[in-house]
N, C-alpha and C positions, 0 to 999 in steps of 0.2 A: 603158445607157440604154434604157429602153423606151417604144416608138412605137407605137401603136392603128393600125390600118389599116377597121376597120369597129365599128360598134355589137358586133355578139359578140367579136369581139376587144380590142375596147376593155375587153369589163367581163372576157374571160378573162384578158387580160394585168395589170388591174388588182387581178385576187387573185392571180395571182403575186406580186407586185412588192408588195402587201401582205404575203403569206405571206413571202417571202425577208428582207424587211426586219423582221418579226415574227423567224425565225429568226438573223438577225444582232444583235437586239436579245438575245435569249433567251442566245446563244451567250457575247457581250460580258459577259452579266451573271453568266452560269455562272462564266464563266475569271475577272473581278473578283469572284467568293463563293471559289473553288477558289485563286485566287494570296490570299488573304487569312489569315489567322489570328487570334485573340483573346488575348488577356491581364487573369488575373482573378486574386484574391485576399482577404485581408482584410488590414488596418493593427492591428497592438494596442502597447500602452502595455508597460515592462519588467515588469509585474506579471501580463500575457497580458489586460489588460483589453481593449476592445474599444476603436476610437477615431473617432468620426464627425466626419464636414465636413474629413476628410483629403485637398490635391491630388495624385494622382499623374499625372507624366510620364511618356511615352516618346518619347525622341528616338531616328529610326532615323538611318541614314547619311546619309542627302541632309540633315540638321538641321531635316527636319519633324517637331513639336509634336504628339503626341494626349496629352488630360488628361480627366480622369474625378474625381468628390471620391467620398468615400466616403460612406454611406447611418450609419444609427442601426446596422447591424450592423455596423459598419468594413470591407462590403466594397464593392468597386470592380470596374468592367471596363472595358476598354479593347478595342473591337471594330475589325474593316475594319483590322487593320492588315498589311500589307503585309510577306509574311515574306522574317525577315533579321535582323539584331543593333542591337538598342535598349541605349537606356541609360537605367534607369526612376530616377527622382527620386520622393521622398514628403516631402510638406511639412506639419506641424501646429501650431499654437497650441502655444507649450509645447516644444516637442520639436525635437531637432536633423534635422538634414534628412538621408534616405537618400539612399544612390544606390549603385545597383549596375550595374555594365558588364556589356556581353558578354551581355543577356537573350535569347537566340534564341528570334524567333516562325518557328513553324514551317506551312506553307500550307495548310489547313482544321483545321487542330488549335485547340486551348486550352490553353493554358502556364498553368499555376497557379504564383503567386507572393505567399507570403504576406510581411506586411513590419512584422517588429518596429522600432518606434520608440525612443529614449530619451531621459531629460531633457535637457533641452538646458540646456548649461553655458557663462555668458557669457566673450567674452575668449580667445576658443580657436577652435583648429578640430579636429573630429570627424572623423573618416572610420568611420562606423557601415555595416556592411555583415553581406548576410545570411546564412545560414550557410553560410559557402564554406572555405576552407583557412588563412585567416590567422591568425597570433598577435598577440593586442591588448592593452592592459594595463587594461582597461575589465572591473574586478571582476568582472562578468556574464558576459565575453567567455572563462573560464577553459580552454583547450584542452583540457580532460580533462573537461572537461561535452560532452553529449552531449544534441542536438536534434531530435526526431521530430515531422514534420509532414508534410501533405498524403503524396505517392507514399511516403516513406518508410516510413511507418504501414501501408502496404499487406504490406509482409515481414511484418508481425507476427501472431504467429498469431490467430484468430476467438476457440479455443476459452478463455474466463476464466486457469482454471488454469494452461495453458500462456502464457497472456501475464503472468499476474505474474509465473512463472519468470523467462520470458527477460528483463524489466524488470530484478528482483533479477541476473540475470544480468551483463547493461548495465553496471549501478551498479558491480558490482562486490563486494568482499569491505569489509566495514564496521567499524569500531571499535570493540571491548565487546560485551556478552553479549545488548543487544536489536535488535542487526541496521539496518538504514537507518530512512527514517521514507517512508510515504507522504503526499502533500499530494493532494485531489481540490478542484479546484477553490480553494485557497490554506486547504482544513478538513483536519483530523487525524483528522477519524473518516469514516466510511463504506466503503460497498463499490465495489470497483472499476468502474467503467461499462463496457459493450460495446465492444469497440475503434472500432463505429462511428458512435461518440457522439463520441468522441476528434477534437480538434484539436489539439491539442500535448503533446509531452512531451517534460519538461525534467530532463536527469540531471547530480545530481553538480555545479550552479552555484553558484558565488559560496559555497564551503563556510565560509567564517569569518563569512558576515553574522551581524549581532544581531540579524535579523528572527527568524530561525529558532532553536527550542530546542534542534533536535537535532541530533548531527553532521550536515555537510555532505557529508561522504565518502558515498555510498550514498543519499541524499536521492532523490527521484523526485517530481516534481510533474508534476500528470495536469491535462490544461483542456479542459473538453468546448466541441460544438460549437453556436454559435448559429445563429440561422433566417439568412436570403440574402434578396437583393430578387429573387430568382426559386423555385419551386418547385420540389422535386425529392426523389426519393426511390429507395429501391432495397431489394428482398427477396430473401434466398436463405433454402438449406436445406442442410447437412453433416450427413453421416452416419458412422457407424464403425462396424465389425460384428466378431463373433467370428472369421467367417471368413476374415476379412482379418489375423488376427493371429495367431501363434504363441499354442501351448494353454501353459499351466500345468501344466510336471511336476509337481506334487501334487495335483492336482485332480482325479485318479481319473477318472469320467464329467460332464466337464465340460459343465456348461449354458451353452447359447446365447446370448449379451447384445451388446447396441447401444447408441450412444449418439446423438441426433440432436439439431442444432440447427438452431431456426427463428430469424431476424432480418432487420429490417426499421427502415428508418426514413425521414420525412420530413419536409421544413423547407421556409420558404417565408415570405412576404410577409402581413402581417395588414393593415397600411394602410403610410401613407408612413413612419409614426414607430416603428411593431412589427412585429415579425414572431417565429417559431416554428420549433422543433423537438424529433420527437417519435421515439424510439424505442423498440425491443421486442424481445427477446430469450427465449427459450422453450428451456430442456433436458431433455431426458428420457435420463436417465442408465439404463439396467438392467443395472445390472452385479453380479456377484457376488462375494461373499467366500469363499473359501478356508481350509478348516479342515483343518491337519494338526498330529493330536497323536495322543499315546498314553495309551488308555483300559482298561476292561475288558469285555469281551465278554458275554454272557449267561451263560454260566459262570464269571464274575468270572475271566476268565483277560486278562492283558496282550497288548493288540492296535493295531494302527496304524489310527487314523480320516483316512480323505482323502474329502472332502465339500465338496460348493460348496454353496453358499445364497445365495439370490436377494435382492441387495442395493440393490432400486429407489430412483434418487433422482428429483429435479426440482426444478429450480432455474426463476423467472421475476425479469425483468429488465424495467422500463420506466419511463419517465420523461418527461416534456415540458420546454418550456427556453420561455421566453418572453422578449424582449428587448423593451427601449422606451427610446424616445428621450425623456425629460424636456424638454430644452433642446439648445441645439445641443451643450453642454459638461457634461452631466449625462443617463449611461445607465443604467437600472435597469433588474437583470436578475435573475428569480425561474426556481430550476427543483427540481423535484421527483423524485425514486427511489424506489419500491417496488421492493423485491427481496425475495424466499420459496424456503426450501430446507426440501426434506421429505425424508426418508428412513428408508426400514424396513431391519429387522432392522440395525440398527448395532450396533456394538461388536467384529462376529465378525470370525473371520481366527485362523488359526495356531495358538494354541493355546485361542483361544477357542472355547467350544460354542457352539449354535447357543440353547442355552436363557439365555445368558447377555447376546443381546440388547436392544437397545431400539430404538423407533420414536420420531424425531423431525420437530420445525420446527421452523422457528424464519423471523423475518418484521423487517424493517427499512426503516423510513419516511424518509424526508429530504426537509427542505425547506431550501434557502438562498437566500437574496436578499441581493445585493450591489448598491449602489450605485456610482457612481465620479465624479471631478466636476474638473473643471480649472478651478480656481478664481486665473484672471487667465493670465499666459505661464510663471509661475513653478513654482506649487504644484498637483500633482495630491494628492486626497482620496480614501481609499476607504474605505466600512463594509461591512462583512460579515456576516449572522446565521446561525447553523445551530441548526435542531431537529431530532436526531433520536432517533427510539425503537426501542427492540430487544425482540421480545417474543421469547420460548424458550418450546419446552414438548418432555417427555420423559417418554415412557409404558414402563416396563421390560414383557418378554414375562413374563416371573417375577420374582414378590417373596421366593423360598424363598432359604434364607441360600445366601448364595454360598460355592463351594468353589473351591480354590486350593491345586493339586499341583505343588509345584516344579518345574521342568522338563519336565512330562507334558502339564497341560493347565488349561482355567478352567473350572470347570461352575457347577450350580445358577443360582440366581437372578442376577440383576443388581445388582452392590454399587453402580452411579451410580443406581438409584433413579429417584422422579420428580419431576420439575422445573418447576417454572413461575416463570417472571422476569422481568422488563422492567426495562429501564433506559430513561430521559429523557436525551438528552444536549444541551444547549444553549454553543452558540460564538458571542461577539462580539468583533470584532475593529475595529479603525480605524487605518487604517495613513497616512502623509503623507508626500508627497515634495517636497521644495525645491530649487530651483538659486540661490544666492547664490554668483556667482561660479566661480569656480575651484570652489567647493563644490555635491558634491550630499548635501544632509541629509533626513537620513529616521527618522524616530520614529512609534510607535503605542504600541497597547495589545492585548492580550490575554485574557477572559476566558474559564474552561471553565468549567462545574459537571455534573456527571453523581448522579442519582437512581436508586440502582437496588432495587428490590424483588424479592425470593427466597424462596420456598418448595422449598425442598429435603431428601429424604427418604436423600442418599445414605448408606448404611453401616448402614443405620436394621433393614435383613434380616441382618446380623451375616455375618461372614466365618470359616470351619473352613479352616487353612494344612495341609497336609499334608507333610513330609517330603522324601517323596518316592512313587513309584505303590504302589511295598510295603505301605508303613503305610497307604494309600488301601482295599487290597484286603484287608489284615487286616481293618478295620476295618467293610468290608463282607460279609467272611464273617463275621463278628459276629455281622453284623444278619441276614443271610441263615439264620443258625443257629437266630434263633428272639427274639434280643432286642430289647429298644426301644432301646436307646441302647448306644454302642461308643467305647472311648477310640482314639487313635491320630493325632489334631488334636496339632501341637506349638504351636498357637496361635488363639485367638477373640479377634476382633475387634466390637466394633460401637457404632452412635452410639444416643444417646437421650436426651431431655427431658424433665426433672423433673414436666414435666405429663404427659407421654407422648403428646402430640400431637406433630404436625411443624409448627413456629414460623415463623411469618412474621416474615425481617428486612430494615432499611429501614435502608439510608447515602448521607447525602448529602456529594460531593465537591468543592473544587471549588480553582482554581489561576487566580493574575493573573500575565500576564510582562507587564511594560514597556522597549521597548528605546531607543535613541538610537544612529546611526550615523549618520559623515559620510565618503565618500569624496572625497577631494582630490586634485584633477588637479593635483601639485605642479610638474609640468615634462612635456611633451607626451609623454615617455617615460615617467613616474614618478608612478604612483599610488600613493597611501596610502589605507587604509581601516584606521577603525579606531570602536570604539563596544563599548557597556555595554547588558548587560540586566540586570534583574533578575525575580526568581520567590519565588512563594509558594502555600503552600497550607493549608488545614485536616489535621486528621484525624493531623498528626503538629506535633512541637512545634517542630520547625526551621520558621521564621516569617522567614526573611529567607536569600538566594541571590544574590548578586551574580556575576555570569559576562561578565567583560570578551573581546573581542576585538579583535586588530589582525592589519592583513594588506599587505602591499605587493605593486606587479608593477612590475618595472623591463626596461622594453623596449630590445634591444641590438642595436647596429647598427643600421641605416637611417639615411641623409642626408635631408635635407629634408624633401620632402612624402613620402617612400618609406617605406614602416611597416616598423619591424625584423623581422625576421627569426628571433629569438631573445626570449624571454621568462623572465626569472627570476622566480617569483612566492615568499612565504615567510607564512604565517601562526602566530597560535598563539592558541587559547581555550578555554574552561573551560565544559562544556554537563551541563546536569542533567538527571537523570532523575525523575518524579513518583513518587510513589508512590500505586498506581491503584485504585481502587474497591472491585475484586475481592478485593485483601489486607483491607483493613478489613471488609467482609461477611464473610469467613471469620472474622476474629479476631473480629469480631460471634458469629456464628453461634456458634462452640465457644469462649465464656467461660466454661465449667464451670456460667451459669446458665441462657441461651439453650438453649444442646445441650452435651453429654458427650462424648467418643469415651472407649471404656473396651479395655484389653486384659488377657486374662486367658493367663498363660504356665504352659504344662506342663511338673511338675517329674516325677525320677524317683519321688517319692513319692507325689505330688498329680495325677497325670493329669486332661486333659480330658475326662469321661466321657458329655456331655450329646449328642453328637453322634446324631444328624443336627440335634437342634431347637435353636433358638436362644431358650433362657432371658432371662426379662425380668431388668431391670438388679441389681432390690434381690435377688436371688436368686445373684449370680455370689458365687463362692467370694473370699472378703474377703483372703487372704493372699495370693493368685495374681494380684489386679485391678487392675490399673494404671491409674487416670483420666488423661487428658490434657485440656488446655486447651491456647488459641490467647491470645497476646496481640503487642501491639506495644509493643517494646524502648522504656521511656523515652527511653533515649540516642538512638534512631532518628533520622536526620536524611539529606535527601535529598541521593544519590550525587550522584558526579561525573567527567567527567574530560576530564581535560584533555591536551590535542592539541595537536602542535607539526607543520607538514609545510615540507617545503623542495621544490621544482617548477620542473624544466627543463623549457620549451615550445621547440620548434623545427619550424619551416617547410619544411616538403621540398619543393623548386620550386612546383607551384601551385595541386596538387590533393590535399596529405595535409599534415597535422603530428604528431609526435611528442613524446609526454611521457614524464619519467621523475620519478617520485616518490617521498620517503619521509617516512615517514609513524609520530611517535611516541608512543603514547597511553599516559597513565598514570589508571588508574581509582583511584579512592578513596572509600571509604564506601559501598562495593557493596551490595545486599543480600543476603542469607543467614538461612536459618531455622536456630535453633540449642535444645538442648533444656538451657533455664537450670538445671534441676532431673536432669541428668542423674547417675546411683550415680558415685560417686567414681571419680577414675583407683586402678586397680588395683583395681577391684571387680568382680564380677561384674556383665555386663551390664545384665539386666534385674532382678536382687536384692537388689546391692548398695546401701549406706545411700545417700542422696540428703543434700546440703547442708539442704533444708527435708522431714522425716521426716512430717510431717502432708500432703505434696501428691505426686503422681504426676509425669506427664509436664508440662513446661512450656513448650510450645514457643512459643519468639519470634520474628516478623522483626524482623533487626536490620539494623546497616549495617556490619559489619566485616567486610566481605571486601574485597579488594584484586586489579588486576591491572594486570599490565604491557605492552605490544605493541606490537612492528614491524614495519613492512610496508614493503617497495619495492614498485611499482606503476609498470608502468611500460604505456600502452594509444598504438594508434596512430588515426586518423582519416584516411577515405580519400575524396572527393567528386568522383569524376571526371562532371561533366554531370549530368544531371538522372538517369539511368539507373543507377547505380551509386554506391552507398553503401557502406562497409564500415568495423567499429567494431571492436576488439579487444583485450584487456587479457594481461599477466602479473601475477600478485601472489606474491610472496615474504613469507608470512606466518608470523612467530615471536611467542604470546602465552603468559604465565604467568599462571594464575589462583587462587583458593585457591577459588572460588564460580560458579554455572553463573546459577543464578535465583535471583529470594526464595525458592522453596520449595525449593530442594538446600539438602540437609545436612551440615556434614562429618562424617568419620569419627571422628573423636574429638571431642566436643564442649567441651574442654577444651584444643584447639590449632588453631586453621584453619591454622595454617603447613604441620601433617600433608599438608593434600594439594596446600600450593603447587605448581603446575609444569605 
């Protein structure tokens, strides 16, 4: 209590007792900011849409209520709350309602918790919860998918390359000869985004839906990130240096190279209904190539070349995201990618020379805008558009014909020539989702089309094969001796057009899927999933693709409301492969009218004499000259194959579960290049008569290759708290193939069984 006894004391005592009650005020409010903590995140739809006017709860112990809805970016924050163990509820139009126990707010901290939604299915109860340790029979829910968000994404690495590894990594080992599929943002083409654009990523779910064309096994969908109702942003710089690394045994007096990355980005608030995000990404690669082969010296004598060459790249990355709120039930979201990679001297390395490189770029645009729309409590709507364009270009250091010494080394010119090409690739999609009942039904559509335009000059400088370094040096003590030209080529190679220009060619591609799927919640434990797609496309003559799928998870054990413990899940379906752009421009390109590839082969009587120069076409020796063309196999019809897997899930007390998987894929109608017009069996190779005596080389893509493969698979998943993640597979992979690509050959063209195995 304070007493004044005089005017000066009265006003001395009166800033005390001000000041002390100022510092009790200051203090009180310190330890209420310091005993408090925050809770934030975003709300999205099962397709990683965004979902606004979402309520979230936290209930702490004592059963007091904070709630927060979500903004047009579906995120939320829940401030001042008082740290200790909530239990956060999320509630939408539409959608079944979250909740997850045991959220620890921790005392001046911020708990990020993001909260996927799902449709909400009448007549039932859900226990939808977020990515923690349990096994569920909720298609989506597959315990051998594999979920990266917020802290998680932090392990992964900055640098591009290293992160699609360890993704492909993740996924795991995948079925057939073209490897998993990447999704960006729910599109099949483009380039991967900066890890810190990244908001989620989704491995390996729901692998038998009919949404998707491609296996399920190995899938990876990548979902970047939207603007926030507050501002924020953040720049670094990584570096890597030669000196930091172990040298290159071959690399003789190896040059000094770094690689540095800049990145940065920022998001934030535009008004109540939009907002923004923007990032940027910058590398400068100088790294070098490594050349070790064996050549001839200035004395034309055999000698060992170890030489680095400065192999600068640069790659940029950037893009803005913008999000808007339509309605309270309708979000449109537009965002854009420019990416550019240049690099010199390409091509070199090992036994390439240094003259046999090229300098490239190459530059790729994207734009997608997706709508999304909740049309009543029942039906969520999404459409989709993608345009993107790819331009290339490729300048060779030398156009002088390319040499090519078996085992020694690659000289002369550059046989890839130069390049210039852009493709258009445009994607519409429109996908829908229904809850009737016990039933969740889900149908869309699908269209691609890709344009793409090529001028290309590869093979156009003719290729001299050499033996081996012997017949290399003969052949230049030849020339050394005084002549213009020297045999010792056991083979010339080269392209060319009837005009003798280099031909601009033009193919337009394009494919429709339509699918249908309904998963039924047949009994609180027993889901069935099962649905039909179909595929088509131009450009080949198979016009109709039907690829049914079904899949069940049957949950074991658990009483009541207690979720089991144990999960058997079994699918089986039939997924196609297109046939893409690239093959058709080639089989364009060298129709025998387009362009030529011609080979001329040295006999013991006829030798190659014209070496060093590369003779124009009507000039090459007519008995020795093999024309080749490109076409696509009438019969052609697009592969397939089909997958059958059978999958044990189990719960290991509360923080890991365990899968064990096998996994049986049978391919059919593969593709394979094959040469129709190939000299008789028991003929001499390149001599012997041909079934059609008036034409040369006939090389087709066709579809008769075949493979077979099993895999056990069996990966664990470990989430102890917020601090510790940990994901890891075994795969036990046994496959039989007769064909690798469309452009592998087989050895005998007369039997692909030759090289089953």
């Amino acid at each position: 209590m304070c007493v004044p006894h005089s005017n000066t004391r009265f006003f001395s005592m009166k800033l005390r007792c001000l000041l002390l009650s100022t510092l009790l005020m200051l203090a009180a409010f310190v330890a209420a900011q310091t005993s408090s903590g925050t809770l934030r995140g975003q709300v999205t739809d099962p397709s990683g849409a965004l979902v606004a006017n979402a309520t979230v709860t936290a209930t702490g112990a004592d059963n007091t209520i904070h709630s927060a809805t979500t903004d047009h970016s579906g995120s939320y924050e829940l401030g001042k709350l008082a740290a200790g163990t909530y239990t956060v509820n999320a509630n939408a139009e539409g959608f079944s309602i979250f909740t997850k126990d045991e959220v620890v707010v921790q005392a001046g901290q911020v708990q990020q918790l993001n909260i996927p939604l799902e449709i909400s299915v009448e007549n039932e109860e859900i226990e939808v919860q977020d990515q923690d340790s349990n096994v569920q029979v909720n298609p989506s829910n597959n315990a051998g998918a594999i979920v990266l968000s917020g802290k998680d994404l932090d392990a992964l690495p900055d640098d591009p390359d290293e992160l699609q590894q360890d993704l492909q990594a993740l996924a795991g080992p995948s079925a057939g000869p073209n490897g998993g599929q990447m999704y960006i943002d729910g599109f099949t083409a483009g380039q991967l985004p900066p890890k810190s654009s990244i908001r989620e990523i989704r491995i390996n779910q729901n692998p038998f839906s009919a949404e998707y064309d491609k296996l399920g096994y190995g899938r990876i969908e990548i979902f970047t990130k939207p603007g926030t109702d507050k501002y924020h942003g953040q720049i670094s710089v990584m570096g890597n240096s030669s000196g930091l690394n172990t040298r290159n045994p071959f690399a003789g007096q190896e040059q000094p190279y770094y690689s540095t990355i800049y990145m940065g980005n920022v998001g934030g608030p535009i008004n109540k209904k939009a907002s923004f995000f923007f990032d940027f990404q910058r590398r400068n690669i100088d790294e070098v190539a490594v050349v070790n082969a064996n050549v001839l010296d200035s004395n034309l004598q055999p000698t060992d070349l170890q030489q680095t060459i400065a192999n600068p790249r640069t790659r940029t990355n950037l893009g803005p995201r913008l999000d808007y709120q339509l309605t309270p039930n309708n979000t449109l979201t537009a965002r854009y990618q420019y990416f550019r990679d240049t690099q010199d001297n390409a091509g070199l390395g090992q036994l390439a020379l240094p003259s046999t490189g090229y300098d490239s770029s190459s530059t790729e645009q994207t734009l997608q805008i997706s709508d999304t729309q909740n049309l009543g409590t029942k039906t969520v709507n999404e459409t989709r558009f993608q345009y993107l364009r790819d331009k290339s270009r490729q300048i060779p250091l030398s156009t002088a014909p390319a040499i090519n010494v078996i085992g020694a080394f690659t000289g002369g010119g550059s046989s890839a020539g130069a390049l210039s090409d852009h493709t258009d690739h445009y994607e519409f999609q429109n996908y829908t989702s229904m809850s009737l009942g016990a039933h969740l039904l889900k149908f869309g559509g699908r269209l691609r089309v890709a344009h793409d335009v090529a001028v290309s000059a590869a093979g156009f400088n003719g290729t001299f094969t050499f033996p081996n370094l012997a017949a290399y040096q003969s052949a230049q003590q030849v020339l050394a001796g005084g002549s213009s030209t020297a045999p010792g080529a056991t083979q010339f190679s080269i392209t060319a057009s009837p005009t003798g220009t280099i031909p601009r060619v033009a193919v337009t591609v394009g494919d429709v899927g339509l699918y249908l799927q309904d998963d039924w919640r047949l009994r609180s434990n027993v889901t069935v999933s099962y649905g039909l797609r179909f595929e088509t496309q131009n450009a080949i003559h198979d016009h109709g693709d039907w690829a049914p799928r079904l899949a069940f998870a049957w949950g074991i054990g658990g009483q009541g409301k207690s979720a089991p413990k144990t999960v058997l899940r079994a699918g089986f379906g039939m997924f196609y492969d297109r046939f893409a752009e690239d093959l058709v421009l080639n089989a364009d390109r060298l129709n025998g009218i387009t362009q030529q590839d011609f080979v001329v082969t040295a006999t013991p009587t006829t030798p190659i004499n014209f070496y060093p120069f590369a003779p124009a076409v009507n000039t090459l020796p007519v008995g020795q000259t093999t024309p080749t063309i490109y076409q696509i196999n009438p019969r052609l019809r697009a592969p397939y194959i089909m997958q059958s897997a059978v999958t044990i899930e189990r719960q290991v007390g509360k923080i890991a579960t365990v899968t064990v998987s096998y996994l049986n894929s049978r391919g059919v109608h593969q593709f394979v290049s094959w040469n129709s017009n190939a000299p008789l069996p028991g003929t001499p190779f390149s001599t012997g008569p041909r079934p059609d005596p008036t034409a040369g080389n006939i090389y087709q893509y066709a579809s008769e290759g075949a493979f077979r493969q099993n895999q056990l698979i069996s990966n664990f998943n470990i989430r102890a708290g917020a601090k510790l993640t940990l994901f890891g597979y075994y795969a036990l992979n046994y496959a039989n193939s007769n064909t690798a690509t469309a452009s592998s050959f087989p050895s005998n063209q007369y039997d692909l069984n030759a090289d089953y195995g």
